[in-house]
N, C-alpha and C positions, 0 to 999 in steps of 0.2 A: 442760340446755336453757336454764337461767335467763342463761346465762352467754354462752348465744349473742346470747339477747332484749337482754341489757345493754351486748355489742358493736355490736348494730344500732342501740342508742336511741345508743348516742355519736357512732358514725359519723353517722348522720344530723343529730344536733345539732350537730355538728365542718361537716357542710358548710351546714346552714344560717346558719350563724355565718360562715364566708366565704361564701358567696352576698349574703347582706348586706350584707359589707361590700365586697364586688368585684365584684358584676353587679347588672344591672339587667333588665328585661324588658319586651318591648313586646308588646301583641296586637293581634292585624288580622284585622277581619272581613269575608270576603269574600260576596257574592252572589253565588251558583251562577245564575245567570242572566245577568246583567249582566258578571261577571268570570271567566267560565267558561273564559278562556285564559289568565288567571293561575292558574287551579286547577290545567289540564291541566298546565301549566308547571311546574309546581310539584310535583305530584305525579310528572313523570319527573326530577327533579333525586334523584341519590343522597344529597345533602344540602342539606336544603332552608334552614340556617341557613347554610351554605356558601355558598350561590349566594346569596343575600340579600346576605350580607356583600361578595362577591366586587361586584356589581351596583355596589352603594353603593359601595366605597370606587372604583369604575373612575367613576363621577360625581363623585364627590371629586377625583378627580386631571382630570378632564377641566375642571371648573369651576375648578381651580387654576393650569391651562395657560390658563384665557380669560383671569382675574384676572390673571396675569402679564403676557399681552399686553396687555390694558388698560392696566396698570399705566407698562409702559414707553413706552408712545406719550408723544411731545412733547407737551406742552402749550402750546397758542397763544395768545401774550397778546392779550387784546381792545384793539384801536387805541380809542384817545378821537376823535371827532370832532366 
């Protein structure tokens, strides 16, 4: 039995040791009141750090398509008058 106890204490030290050093974590709290269709939402996602993720980076690429077009418009020198 000791031997199983001393497999589980490594494992879990083994991933807290990378957790540390390679994730981060965010928490978010919501009001069942005020955000009760992010809850609903949320609670039918099969995964709910999936769809987070999936959200954010389709905002990431949508704000990187504006940046782009921004980016490339002429720029017009101001006449001195």
């Amino acid at each position: 039995m000791r031997d199983w106890l001393d497999s589980i204490e490594a494992r879990t030290k083994t991933q807290a040791k990378y957790d540390k050093k390679n994730t981060v974590g965010f928490y978010m709290k919501l009001n069942i009141h005020t955000d009760k269709d992010i809850i609903h939402w949320l609670w039918s996602q099969p995964s709910k750090q999936g769809s987070i993720k999936r959200l954010i980076r389709e905002e990431i690429a949508r704000n990187s398509v504006e940046n782009t077009v921004q980016d490339s418009r002429p720029v017009r020198k101001q006449q001195n008058n």
